[in-house]
N, C-alpha and C positions, 0 to 999 in steps of 0.2 A: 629489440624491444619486445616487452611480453604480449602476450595473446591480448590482453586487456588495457593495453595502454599503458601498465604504471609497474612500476620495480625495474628489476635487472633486463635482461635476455634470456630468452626460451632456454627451458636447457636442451641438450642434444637432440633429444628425438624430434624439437619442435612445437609441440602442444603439452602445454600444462595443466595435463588431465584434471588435477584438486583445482585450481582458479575454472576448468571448465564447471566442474561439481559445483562450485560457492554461486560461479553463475549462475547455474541453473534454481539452485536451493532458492537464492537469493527472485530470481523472478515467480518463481512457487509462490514467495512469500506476499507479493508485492500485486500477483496476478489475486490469491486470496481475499487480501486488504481492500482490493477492488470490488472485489465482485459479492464482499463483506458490505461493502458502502452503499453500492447498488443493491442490494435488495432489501437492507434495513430501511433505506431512505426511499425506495420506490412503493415500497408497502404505507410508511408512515406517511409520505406526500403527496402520491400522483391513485387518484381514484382511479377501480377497475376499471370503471366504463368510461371510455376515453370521448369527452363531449372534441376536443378539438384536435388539429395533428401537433399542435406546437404545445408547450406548456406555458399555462395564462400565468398572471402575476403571480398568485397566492401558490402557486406549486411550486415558480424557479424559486421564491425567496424559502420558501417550507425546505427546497433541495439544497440550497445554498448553506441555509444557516443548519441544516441535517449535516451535513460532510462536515464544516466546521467545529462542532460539538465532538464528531467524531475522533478528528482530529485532535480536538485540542483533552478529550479523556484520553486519547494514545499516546498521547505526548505526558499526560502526569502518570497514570499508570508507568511508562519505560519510566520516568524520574524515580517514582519508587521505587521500581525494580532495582533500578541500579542503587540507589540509596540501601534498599537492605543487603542487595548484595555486597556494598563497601563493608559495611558494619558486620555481615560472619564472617 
């Protein structure tokens, strides 16, 4: 079985360095996305001067529907990409 659960068998040496690489790229990417979402959405939601320890209503829904928007321009953004990419 491969390092990552899916394809063939390791080959000889054991570790498949390039599926280690894509893993890693790939939580770069993902660690980014993150930490992209948290602070676009913590600046636009949650005021500096923190009156409580939890967030009150008006902030989890400001955070909810912030991530969502997010979301959902990342999702048509990649549509396009790949649409024009079909099309050259």
């Amino acid at each position: 079985m491969s390092f990552l659960g899916r394809g063939g068998p390791s080959p000889a040496g054991g570790v498949n360095h390039e599926r280690i690489e894509m893993a890693i790229n790939e939580i770069d990417m993902v660690s980014d996305v993150f930490n992209r979402i948290v602070s676009s959405c913590h600046t636009k939601c949650i005021s500096p001067r923190y009156a409580e320890g939890d967030l009150n209503k008006g902030e989890s829904v400001c955070i909810d529907r912030c991530v969502a928007k997010f979301f959902e321009v990342n999702k048509k953004v990649g549509e396009k990409m790949q649409s024009a990419g079909a099309s050259a």
